[in-house]
PAPALO-638062 format. One record per atom (N, C-alpha, C, O): residue in one letter; x negated, y, z. Coordinates in steps of 0.2 Angstrom, whole numbers, padded with zeros to 4 digits, always signed. Atoms other than C-alpha are relative to their C-alpha. Layout:
AXYZ/...
This chain:
X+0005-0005+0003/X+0386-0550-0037/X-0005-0004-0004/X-0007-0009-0001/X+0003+0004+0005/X+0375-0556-0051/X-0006+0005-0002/X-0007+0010-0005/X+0006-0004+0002/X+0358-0550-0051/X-0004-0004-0005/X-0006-0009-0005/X+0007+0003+0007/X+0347-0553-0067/X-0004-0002+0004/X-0004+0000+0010/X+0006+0002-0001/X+0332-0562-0065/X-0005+0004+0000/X-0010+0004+0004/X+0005-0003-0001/X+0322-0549-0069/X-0002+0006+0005/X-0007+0009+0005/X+0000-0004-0005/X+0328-0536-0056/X+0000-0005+0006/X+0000-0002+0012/X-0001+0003-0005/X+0328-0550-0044/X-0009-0002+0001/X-0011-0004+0006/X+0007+0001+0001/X+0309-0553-0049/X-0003+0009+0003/X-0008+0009+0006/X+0001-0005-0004/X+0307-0534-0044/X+0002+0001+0008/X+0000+0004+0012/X-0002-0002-0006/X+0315-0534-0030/X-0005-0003+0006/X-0007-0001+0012/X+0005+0003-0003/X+0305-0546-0023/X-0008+0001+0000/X-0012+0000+0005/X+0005-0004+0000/X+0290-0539-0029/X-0001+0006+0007/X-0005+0006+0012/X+0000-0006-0004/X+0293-0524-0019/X-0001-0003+0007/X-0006-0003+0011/X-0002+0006-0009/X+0299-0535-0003/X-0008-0001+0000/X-0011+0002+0005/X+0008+0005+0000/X+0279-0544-0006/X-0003+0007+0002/X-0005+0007+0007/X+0002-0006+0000/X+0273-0525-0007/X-0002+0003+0007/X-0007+0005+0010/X-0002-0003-0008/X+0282-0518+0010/X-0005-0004+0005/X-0009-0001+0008/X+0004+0007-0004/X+0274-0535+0018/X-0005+0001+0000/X-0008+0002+0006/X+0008-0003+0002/X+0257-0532+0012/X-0001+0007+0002/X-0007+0008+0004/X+0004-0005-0003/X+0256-0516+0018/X+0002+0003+0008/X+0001+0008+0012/X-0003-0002-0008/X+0265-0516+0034/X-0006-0006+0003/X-0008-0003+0008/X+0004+0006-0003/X+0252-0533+0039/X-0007+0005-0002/X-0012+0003+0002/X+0007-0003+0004/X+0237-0522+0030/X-0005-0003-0001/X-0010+0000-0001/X+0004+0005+0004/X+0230-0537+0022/X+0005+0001-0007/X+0010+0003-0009/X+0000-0001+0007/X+0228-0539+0004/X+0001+0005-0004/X+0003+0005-0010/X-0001-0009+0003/X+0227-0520+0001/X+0000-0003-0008/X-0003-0007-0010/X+0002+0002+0007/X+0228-0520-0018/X-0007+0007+0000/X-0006+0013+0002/X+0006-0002+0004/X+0211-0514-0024/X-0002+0006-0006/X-0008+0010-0006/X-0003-0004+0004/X+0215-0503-0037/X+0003+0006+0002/X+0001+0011-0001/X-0001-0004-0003/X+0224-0492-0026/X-0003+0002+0005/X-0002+0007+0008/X+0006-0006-0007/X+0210-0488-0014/X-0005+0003-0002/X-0007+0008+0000/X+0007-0001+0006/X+0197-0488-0027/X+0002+0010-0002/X-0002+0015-0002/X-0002-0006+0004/X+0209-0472-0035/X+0000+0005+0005/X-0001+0011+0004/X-0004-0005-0006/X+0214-0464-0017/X-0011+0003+0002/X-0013+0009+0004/X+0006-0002-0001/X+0194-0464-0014/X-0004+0003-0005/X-0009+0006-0003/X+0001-0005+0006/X+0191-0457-0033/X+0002+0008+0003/X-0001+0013+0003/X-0001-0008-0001/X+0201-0442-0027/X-0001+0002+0006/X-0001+0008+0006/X+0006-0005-0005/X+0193-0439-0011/X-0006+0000+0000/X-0009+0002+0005/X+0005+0000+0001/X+0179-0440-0018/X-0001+0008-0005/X-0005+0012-0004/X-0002-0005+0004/X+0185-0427-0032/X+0003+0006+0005/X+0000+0011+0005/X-0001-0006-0005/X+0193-0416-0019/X-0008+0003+0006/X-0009+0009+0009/X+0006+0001-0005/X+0177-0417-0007/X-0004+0005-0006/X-0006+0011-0004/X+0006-0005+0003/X+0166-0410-0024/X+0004+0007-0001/X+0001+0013-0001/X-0001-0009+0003/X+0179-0397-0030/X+0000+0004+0009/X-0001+0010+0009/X+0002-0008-0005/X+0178-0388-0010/X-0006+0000+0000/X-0008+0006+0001/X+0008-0004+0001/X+0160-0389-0012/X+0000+0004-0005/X-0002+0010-0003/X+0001-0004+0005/X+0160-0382-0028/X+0003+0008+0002/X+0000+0013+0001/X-0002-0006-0003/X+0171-0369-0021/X-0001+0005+0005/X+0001+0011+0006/X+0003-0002-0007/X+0163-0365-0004/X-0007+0003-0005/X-0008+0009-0004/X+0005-0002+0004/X+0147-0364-0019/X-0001+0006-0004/X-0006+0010-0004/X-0001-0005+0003/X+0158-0351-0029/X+0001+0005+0004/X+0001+0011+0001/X-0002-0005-0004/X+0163-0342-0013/X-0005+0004+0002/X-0004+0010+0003/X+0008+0000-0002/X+0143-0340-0008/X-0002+0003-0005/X-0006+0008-0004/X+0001-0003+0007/X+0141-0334-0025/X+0002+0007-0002/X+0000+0010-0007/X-0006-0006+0001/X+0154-0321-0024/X-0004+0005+0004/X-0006+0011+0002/X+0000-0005-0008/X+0150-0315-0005/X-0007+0005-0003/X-0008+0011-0003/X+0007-0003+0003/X+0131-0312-0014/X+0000+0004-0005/X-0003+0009-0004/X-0001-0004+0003/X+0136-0304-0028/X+0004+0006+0002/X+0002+0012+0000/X-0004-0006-0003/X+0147-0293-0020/X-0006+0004+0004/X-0007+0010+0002/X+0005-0002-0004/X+0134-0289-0008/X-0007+0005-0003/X-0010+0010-0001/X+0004-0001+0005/X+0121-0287-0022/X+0003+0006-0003/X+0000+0011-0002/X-0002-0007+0004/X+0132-0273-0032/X+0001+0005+0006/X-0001+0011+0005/X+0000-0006-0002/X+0137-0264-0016/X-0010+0007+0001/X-0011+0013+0000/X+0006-0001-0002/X+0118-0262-0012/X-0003+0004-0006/X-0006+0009-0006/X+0002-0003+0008/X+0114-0256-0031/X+0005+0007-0001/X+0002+0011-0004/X-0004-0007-0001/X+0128-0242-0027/X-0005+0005+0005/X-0009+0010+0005/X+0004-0005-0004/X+0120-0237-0014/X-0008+0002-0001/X-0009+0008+0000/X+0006-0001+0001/X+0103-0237-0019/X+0002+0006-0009/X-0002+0010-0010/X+0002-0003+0003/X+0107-0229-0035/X+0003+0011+0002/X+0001+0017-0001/X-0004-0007-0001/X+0119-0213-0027/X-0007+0003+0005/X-0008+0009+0005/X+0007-0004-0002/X+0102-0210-0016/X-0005+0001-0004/X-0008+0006-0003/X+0004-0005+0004/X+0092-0208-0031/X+0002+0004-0007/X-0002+0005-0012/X-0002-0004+0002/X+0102-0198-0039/X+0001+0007+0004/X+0003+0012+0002/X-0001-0005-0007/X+0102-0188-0021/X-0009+0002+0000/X-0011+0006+0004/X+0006-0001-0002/X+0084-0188-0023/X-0002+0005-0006/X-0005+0011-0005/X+0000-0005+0008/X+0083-0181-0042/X+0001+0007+0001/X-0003+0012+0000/X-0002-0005-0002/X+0093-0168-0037/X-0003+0004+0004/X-0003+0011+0003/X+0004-0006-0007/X+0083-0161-0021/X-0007+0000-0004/X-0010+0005-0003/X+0005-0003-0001/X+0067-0164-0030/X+0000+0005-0005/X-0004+0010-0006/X+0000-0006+0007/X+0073-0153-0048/X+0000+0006+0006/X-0005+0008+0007/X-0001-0005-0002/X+0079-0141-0036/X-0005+0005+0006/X-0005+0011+0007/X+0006+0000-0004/X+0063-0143-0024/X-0007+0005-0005/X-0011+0010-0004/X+0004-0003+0004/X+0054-0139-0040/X+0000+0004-0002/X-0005+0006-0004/X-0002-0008+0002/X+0062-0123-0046/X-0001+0003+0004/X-0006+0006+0002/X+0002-0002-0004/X+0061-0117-0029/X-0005+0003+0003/X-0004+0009+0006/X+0008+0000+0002/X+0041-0118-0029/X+0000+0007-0002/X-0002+0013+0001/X+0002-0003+0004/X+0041-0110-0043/X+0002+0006-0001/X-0002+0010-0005/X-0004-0007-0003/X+0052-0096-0039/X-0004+0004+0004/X-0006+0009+0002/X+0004-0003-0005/X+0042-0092-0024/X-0008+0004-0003/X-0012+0008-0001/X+0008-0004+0005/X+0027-0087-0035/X+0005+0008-0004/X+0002+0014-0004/X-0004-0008+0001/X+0041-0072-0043/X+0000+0004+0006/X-0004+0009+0007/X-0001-0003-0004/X+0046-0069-0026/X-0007+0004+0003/X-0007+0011+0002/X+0005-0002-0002/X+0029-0066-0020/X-0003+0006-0004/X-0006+0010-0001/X+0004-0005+0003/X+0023-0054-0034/X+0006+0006+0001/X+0004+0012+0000/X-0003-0003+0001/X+0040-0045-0032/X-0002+0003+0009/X-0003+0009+0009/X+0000-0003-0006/X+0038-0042-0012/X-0007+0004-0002/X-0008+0009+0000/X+0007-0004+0001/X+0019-0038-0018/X+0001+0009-0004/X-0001+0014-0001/X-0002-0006+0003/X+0027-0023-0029/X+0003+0005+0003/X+0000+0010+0003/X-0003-0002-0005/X+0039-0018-0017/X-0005+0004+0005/X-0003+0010+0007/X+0004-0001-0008/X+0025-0014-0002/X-0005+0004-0006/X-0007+0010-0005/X+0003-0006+0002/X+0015-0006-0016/X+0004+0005-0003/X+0002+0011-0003/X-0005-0008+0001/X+0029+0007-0022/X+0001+0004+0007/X+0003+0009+0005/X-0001-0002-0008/X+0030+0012-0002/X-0007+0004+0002/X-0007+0008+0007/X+0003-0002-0001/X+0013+0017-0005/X+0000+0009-0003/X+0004+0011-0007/X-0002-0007+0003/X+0010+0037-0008/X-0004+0002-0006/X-0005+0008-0009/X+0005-0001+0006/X-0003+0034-0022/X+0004-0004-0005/X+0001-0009-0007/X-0005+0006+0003/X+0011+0025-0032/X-0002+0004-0007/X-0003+0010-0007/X+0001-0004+0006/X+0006+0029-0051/X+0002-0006-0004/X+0001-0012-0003/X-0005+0003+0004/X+0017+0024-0066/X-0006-0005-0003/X-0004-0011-0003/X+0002+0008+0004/X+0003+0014-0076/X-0003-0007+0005/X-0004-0013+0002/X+0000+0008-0004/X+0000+0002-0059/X+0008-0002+0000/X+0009-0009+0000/X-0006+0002+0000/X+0019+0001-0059/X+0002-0006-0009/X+0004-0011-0008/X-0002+0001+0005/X+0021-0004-0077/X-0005-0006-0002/X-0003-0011-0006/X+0006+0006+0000/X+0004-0017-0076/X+0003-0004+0004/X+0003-0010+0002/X-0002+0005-0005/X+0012-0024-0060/X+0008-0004-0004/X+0009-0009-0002/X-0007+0002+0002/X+0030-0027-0070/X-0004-0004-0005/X-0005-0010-0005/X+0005+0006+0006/X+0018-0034-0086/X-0001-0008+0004/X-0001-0013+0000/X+0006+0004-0002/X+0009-0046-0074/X+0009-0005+0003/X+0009-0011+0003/X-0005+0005-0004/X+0027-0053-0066/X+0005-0003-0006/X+0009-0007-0005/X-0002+0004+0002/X+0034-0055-0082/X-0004-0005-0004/X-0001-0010-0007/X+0004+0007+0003/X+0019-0065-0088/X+0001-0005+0004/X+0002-0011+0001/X+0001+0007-0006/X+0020-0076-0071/X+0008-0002-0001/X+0008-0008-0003/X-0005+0003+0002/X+0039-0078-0075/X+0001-0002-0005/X+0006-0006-0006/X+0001+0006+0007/X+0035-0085-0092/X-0004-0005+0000/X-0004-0010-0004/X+0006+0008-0003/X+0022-0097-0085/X+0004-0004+0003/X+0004-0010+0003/X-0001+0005-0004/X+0035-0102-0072/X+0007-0003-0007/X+0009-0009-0006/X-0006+0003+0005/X+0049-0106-0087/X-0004-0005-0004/X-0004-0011-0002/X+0004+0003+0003/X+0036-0112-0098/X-0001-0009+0005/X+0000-0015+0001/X+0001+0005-0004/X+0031-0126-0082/X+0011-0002-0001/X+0013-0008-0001/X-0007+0003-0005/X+0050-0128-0078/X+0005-0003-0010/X+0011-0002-0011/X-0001-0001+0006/X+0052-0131-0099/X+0007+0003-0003/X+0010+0001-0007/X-0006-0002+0002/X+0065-0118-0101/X-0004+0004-0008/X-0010+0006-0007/X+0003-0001+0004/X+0061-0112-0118/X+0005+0007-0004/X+0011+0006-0005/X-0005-0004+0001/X+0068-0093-0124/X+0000-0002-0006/X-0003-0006-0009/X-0006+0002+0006/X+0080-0093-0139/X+0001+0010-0004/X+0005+0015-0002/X+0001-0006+0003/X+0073-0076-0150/X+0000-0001-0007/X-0005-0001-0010/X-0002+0002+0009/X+0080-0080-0168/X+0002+0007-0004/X+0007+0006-0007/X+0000-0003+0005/X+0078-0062-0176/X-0004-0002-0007/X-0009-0006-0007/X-0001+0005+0005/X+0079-0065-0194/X-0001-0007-0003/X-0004-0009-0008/X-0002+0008+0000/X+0083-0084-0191/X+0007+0002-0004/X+0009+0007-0005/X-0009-0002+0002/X+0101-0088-0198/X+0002-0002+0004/X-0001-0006+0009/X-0003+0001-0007/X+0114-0088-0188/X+0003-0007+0002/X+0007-0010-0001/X-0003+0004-0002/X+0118-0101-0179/X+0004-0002+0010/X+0002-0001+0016/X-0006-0001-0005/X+0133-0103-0166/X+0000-0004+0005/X+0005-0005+0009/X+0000+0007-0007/X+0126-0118-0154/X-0004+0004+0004/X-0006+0003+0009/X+0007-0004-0004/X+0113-0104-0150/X+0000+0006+0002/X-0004+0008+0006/X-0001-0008+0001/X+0119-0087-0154/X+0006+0001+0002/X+0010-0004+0001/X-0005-0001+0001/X+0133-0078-0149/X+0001+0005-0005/X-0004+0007-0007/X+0000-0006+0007/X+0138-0064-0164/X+0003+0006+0005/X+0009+0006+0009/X-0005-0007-0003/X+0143-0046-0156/X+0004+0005-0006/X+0009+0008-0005/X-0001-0004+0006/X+0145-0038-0172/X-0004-0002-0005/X-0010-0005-0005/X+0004-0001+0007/X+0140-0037-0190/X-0002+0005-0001/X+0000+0010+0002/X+0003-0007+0004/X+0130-0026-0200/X+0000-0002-0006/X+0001-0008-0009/X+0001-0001+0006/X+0128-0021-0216/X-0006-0001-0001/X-0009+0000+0005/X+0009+0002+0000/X+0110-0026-0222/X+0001-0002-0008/X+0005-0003-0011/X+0003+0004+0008/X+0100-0031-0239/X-0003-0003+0000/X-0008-0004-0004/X+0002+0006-0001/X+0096-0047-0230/X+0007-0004-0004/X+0012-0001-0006/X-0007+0005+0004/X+0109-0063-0236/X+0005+0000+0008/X+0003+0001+0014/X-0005+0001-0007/X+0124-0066-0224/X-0002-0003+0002/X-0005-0008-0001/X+0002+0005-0006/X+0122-0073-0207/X-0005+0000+0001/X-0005-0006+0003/X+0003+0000-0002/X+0108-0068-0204/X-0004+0006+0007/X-0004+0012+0006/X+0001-0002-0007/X+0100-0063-0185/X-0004+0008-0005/X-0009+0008-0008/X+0004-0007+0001/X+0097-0043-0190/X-0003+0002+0008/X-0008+0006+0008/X+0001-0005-0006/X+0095-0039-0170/X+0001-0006+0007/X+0005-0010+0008/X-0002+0002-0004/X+0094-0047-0156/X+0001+0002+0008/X-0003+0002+0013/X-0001-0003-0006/X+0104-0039-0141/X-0002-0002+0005/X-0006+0002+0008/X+0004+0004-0004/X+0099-0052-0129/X-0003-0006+0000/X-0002-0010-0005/X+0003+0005+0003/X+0088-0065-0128/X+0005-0008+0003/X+0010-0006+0007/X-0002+0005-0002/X+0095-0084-0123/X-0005-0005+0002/X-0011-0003+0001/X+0003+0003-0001/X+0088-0097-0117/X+0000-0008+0002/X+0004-0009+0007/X-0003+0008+0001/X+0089-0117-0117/X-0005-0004+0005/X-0011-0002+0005/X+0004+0006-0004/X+0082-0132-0106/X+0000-0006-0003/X+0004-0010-0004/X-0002+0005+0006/X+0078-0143-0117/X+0003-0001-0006/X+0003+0002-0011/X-0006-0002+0006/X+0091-0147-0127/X+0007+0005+0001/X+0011+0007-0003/X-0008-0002-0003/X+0105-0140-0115/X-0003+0008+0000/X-0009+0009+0001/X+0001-0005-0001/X+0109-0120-0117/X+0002+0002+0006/X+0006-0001+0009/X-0002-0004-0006/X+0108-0110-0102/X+0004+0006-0003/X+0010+0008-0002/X-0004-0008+0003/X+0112-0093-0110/X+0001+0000-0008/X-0005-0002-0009/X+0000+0000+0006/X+0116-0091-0130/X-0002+0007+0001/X+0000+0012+0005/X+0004-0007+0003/X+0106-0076-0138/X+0008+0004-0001/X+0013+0002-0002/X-0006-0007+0003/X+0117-0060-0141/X-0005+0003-0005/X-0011+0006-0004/X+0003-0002+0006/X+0115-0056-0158/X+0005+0004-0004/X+0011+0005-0003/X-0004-0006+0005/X+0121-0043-0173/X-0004-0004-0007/X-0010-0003-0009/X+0000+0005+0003/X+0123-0055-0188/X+0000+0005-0007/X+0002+0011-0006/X-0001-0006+0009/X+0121-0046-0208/X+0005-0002-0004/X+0006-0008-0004/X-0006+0000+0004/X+0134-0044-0219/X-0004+0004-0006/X-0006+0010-0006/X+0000-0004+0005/X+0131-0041-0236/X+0003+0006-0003/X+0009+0006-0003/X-0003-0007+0001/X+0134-0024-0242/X+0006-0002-0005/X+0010+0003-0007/
């Protein structure tokens, strides 16, 4: 068998190699240097990642706590709007029970009746006014249909589309409508 010189020059290489590291002298230098690069490089990246796991756990931790705190003050909105109408309610209630126990009287007379109904609709336009509900009374306004309902036209010697009547009144919270007006719209003859 005929082995080349330069596979015979490997082979013995290798043979010197096995030998050297089975006695565990003459470690080659280069290969410890690199084995200790990469436990060195593994060592930072689980730090790093133990660093991004701690960063997560907090974050996560951080938004559940931001849920919760905002579904309570949304919980809280809610009870104090409704806390607030409430209120303001009980100021009708109160003149309305006040009318009541005076109609039960036997001196009851139509113009204390009609001063007492005066006086409850002023207090219910104070408490609208306070609670900024604002009424929606657009006779001859033109018509418009984010705010008015139309029940009918009329003939008129106003220009079309315009509020002749207004059946009932509406009324908005700011920007949002609670009730649109009921209206009777003109029609040119």
């Amino acid at each position: 068998m005929d082995i080349k010189k330069e596979d015979q020059k490997e082979i013995n290489k290798i043979n010197l190699d096995e030998e050297i590291s089975e006695s565990g002298e003459g470690s080659n230098p280069s290969s410890m240097e690199n084995s200790e690069n990469e436990d060195k490089q593994i060592e930072a990246l689980l730090e790093e990642n133990k660093k991004l796991n701690d960063l997560f756990l907090r974050s996560k931790a951080e938004l559940d706590n931001f849920q919760k705190r905002t579904v309570k003050q949304i919980q809280q909105a809610q009870l104090y709007s409704v806390e607030k109408l409430s209120s303001e309610l009980l100021v009708i209630i109160d003149s309305l029970e006040a009318a009541a126990n005076l109609s039960k009287g036997t001196n009851l007379k139509i113009d204390d009746f009609i001063e007492g109904n005066n006086l409850l609709l002023k207090t219910t336009k104070e408490v609208f006014e306070k609670l900024d509900i604002e009424v929606i009374d657009p006779k001859n306004e033109d018509f418009n249909p984010e705010y008015h309902q139309a029940m009918s036209t009329r003939e008129s010697d106003k220009p079309n589309n315009k509020v002749v009547e207004v059946l009932q009144k509406g009324y908005k919270l700011k920007t949002k409508l609670l009730r649109p007006a009921l209206v009777i719209v003109s029609k040119k003859n």
